[in-house]
C-alpha positions in Angstrom: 0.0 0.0 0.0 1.5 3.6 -1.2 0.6 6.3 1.9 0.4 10.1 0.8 4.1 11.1 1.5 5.3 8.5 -1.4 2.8 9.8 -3.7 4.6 13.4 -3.1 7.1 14.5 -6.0 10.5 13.5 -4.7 11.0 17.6 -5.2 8.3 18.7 -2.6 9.9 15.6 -0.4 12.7 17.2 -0.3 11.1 20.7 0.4 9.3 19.7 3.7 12.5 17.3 4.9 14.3 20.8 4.5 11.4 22.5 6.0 11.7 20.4 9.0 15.4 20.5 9.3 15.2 24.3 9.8 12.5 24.7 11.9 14.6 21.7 14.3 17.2 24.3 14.3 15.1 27.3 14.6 13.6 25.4 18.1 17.6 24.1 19.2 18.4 28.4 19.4 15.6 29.8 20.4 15.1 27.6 23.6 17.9 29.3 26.1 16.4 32.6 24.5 12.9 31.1 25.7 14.3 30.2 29.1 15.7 33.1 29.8 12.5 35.2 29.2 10.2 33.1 31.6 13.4 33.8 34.0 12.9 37.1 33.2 9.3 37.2 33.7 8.9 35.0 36.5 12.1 37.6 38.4 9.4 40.7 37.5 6.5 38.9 39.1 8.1 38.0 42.1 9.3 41.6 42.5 6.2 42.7 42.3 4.9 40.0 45.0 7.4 40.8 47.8 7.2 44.7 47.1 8.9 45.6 50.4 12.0 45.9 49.4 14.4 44.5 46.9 15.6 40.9 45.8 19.2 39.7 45.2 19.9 36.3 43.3 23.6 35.5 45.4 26.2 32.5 44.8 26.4 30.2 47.3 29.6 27.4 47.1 28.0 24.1 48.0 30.7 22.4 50.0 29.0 18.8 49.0 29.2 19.1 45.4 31.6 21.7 45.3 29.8 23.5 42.4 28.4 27.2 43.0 24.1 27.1 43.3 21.8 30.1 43.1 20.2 31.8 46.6 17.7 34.1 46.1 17.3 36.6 49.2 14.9 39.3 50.0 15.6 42.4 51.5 13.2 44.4 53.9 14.9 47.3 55.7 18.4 45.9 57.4 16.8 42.5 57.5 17.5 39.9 54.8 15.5 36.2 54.6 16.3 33.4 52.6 13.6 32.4 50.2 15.1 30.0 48.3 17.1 28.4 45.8 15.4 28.7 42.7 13.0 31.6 41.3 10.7 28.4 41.0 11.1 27.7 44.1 10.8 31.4 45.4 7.2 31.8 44.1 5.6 29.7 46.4 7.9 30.7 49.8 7.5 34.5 48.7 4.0 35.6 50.1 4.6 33.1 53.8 8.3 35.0 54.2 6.7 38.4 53.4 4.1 38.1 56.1 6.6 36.3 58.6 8.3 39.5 57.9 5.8 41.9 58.4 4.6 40.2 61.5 8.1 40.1 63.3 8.2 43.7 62.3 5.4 45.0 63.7 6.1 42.5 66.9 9.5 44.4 66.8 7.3 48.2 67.0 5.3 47.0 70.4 
C-alpha cells in the first residue's frame, strides 16, 4: 500500500524534509532565548509579590558538590531572609516569608 508522502514528487519531499530540518534548528536556538524570558518574567512577578523591598539572586559554594548554586534573598529594611534556591522555588515561599516578615516587624514596633 502507497501512503500520501510516497505519492509526493520527490522535489516537494525534499522541500518539507528541509522544512523540518530548519524549523529543528530554529527550536535548538531559540530555547535558552525562551528560558531566559520566563526567567525574566517570573524575576518581574516576584518583584512585584514581595514589594517591600528588593531581591538579590547571590552564589552560594556548595561544600557537598563543590559547584556554586543560586540563593535568592529578600531584603526588607536591614533584615535579609532566605527564600530559596530557585525563582521556582521562590514563588511559592514569597508571600509566607513576606508576612513572617511583616509580623516580626510590627512584633518588633510594640
Amino acid at each position: 500500500m502507497i501512503s500520501h508522502w510516497d505519492r509526493l514528487p520527490v522535489e516537494i519531499q525534499c522541500y518539507i524534509v528541509d522544512l523540518k530540518y530548519k524549523q529543528e534548528r530554529l527550536d535548538v536556538l531559540t530555547a535558552p532565548q525562551k528560558r531566559l524570558c520566563e526567567e525574566m518574567r517570573l524575576y518581574h512577578y516576584l518583584k512585584e509579590k514581595w514589594s517591600i523591598g528588593h531581591l538579590r539572586c547571590e552564589p552560594h559554594h556548595c561544600r557537598l558538590c563543590m559547584a556554586f548554586h543560586a540563593r535568592v534573598y529578600g531584603h526588607y529594611r536591614d533584615c535579609r531572609v532566605m527564600l530559596g534556591y530557585s525563582l521556582k522555588q521562590v514563588a511559592s515561599n514569597v508571600t509566607v516569608a513576606k508576612c513572617d516578615m511583616l509580623r516580626e516587624d510590627v512584633l518588633f514596633l510594640f
